[in-house]
Phi, psi and omega in degrees: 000139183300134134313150177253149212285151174244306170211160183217152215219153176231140173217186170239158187243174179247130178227105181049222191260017194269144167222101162310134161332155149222197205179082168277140193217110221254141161219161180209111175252154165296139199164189182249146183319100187207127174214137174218159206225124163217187178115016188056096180233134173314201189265338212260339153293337170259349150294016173251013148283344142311292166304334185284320178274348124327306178293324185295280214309306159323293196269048154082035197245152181238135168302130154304137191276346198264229183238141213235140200222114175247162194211123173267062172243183013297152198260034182267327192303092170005035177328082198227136206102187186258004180306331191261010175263016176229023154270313201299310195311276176357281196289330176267359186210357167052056186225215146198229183315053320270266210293353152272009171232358150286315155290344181265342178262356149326303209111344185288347178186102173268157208286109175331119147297159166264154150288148168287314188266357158068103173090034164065014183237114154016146139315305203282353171268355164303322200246037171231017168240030182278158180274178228254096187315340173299350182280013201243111191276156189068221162057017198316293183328309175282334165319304178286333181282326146342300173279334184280347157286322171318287192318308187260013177082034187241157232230138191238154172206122163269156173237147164167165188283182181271140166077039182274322172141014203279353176249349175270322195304307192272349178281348162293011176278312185288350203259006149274015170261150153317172182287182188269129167278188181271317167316291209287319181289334173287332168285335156306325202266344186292317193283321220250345167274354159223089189216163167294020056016302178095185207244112176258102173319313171316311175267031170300117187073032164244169195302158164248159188212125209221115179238050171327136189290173189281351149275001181278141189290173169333303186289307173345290190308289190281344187084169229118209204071194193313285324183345202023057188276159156308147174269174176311279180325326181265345161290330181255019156321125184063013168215226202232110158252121186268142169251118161265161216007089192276343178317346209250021197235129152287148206275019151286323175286319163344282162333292183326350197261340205281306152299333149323303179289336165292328193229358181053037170202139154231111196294119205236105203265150154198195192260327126354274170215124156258147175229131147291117173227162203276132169225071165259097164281151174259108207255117195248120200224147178234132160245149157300162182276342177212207209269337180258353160102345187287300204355133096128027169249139218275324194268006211265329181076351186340176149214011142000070183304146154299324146330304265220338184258314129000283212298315162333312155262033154251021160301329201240121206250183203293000189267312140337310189269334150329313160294333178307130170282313181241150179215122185233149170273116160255101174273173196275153173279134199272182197319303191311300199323350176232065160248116189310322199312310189282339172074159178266029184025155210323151161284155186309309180274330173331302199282011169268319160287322173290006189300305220302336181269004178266344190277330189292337167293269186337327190259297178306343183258313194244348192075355154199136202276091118210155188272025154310067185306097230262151165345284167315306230249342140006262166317296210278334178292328184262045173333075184273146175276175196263014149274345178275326170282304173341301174312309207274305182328301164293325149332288204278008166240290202317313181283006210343072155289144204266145181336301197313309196323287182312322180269339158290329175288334174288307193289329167314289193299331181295319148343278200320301174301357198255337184288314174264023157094004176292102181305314171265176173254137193244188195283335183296350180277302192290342208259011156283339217266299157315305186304311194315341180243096168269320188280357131314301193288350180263329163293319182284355194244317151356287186289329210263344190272000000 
């Protein structure tokens, strides 16, 4: 037979990124002095029976002397935190946080709203304090690739020696995406409130950029553990994940990135617990061209064996540089290149602003501001003109390029044309779009030798 409820309180529990109901539900009987938590509560819940009776005890509350029975259900769910010790307050003394919400259910004074963007500020006043793509001296090139990553949403890998700028380049990425919709940042802070880290309200309505070290495991990168928590791909959900040196990443993780960049989502198993969490990221990745970083600088000295360089980049393998869309030479910067004289192209809001009309193009054509271009959505979007198929056609039998290949280059050049406002694709929308993948073009004059 049931004991009868003195109060029953409703909270949520964590499941992934889901939070099922509960239902504390408090009895306090006559009896020798006891309390107990059932309902499968975790270890760290159930230490907070102290705390709890400390905090009553603290705000001037007098503890029941008799016997207190709290019931957490349904009792399959997991209980685990400190979320159920002010529902546990609540139900014994029908107060809460505690004497302010004592007071708010009084009348006597009510409970501050928060701002949601936190420190009074806009997305949009947010996203004008990223630093400024103009600190990057030189790089024009990598830079226009940078925006055309911006514009469709396409995933970048710099090949360069060290200190070229490849790590100032991709931290210059959120600040040419639009701001965060209030949706999309509450989808952030849901991931980042259950990750092991936790939820910093201060970085609330910003892009997240995420640079895992080239030592973090599998689990880090993609989640897992006891816990099935989210990983590094689902923390740069709606923003940017940088790998920097990525061959030096194991190629366990590697793999691990390749369904992810496809479908934006990774499911995550244990024997515990499973989860879906969302990781649609923009993947921004940097390498040296060989192992000492020199290869193909006139001023660099490599010694490189080719074998030893060979081996080096087959760390990373073809099924991988296949989802990339773009892969570029970032070179070392020369003397001029820091003469003011020559100037540091456009700013960070200039090239934010044409993201935004090109994704305002996108979202009118496609139904969504980014150039994920779904298969399907190919054919009807991508529109060539027939000097641009000719161009693309012949491409793709000399360089005997692959099916993935030809559809990443359409998506690119639609980009490209949507930056300059085109409806069709011309050849120059494909045959900037081709420069844009060198290790292709480089695996193919390879083969051909």
């Amino acid at each position: 037979m049931s004991l009868p409820v003195v109060a029953s309180l409703c909270c949520r529990a964590q499941v992934g990124l889901e939070a099922p109901l509960v239902q504390v539900e408090v009895t306090v009987t006559s009896g020798l002095p006891a309390f107990q938590l059932v309902g499968l509560p975790a270890t760290v819940v159930r230490e907070s029976r102290d705390r709890v009776r400390s905090a009553l005890l603290s705000a001037g509350f007098e503890f029941p002397s008799g016997r207190i029975v709290v019931n957490l259900a349904p009792a399959e769910i997991p209980k685990e935190g400190g979320r159920f010790e002010l529902p546990i307050a609540v139900g014994i003394r029908a107060a809460s946080h505690l004497q302010e919400v004592c007071r708010h259910v009084t009348g006597e004074e009510p409970l501050r709203v928060h701002s949601a963007w936190g420190r009074d500020r806009t997305p949009e006043q947010l996203s004008g304090t990223e630093p400024d793509v103009s600190d990057v001296r030189g790089q024009f090139q990598a830079k226009r690739a940078l925006l055309i990553a911006a514009a469709g949403d396409h995933s970048l890998l710099m090949i360069g020696p060290p200190g070229c700028g490849k790590t100032m380049l991709a931290q210059r990425l959120p600040g040419l995406l639009p701001p965060l919709t209030a949706t999309e940042a509450l989808d952030c802070a849901a991931i980042a409130s259950v990750s092991a880290a936790g939820f910093n309200m201060g970085s609330f309505g910003r892009r997240p950029f995420r640079s895992p070290h080239h030592t973090a495991s599998a689990v880090s990168v993609v989640g897992g553990g006891a816990h099935a928590r989210p990983g590094e791909i689902s923390l740069a959900h709606h923003g940017v994940l940088f790998l920097d040196e990525l061959p030096e990443f194991d190629r366990q993780v590697l793999e691990a990135l390749r369904e992810p960049l496809e479908a934006g989502i990774v499911r995550v198993a244990r024997a515990a617990a499973h989860a879906d969490y969302p990781a649609e990221f923009q993947l921004i990745a940097a390498m040296n061209p060989c192992p000492c970083g020199h290869l193909g600088d006139p001023a660099g000295n490599c010694r490189c064996p080719p074998i030893q360089t060979e081996r080096y980049r087959a760390r990373i393998s073809g099924p991988l540089l296949d989802r990339l869309d773009m892969h570029i030479h970032v070179p070392r910067l020369e003397v001029g290149d820091f003469d003011d004289r020559i100037g540091r192209g456009e700013s960070s809001a200039a090239l934010a602003a044409r993201v935004t009309a090109t994704r305002s193009r996108q979202l009118a054509r496609q139904g969504r501001c980014n150039g994920r271009l779904t298969d399907a959505q190919i054919d009807r979007c991508c529109i060539l003109q027939p000097t641009a198929r000719t161009l693309l056609d012949r491409t793709m039998k000399q360089l005997r390029f692959s099916g993935r290949t030809r559809q990443r280059i359409l998506k690119l050049a639609r980009t490209i044309a949507d930056l300059d406002g085109r409806d069709a694709i011309a050849d120059t929308h494909v045959s900037e779009a081709v420069m844009l993948r060198c290790l292709d073009r480089e695996r193919a004059l390879a083969a051909r030798l």
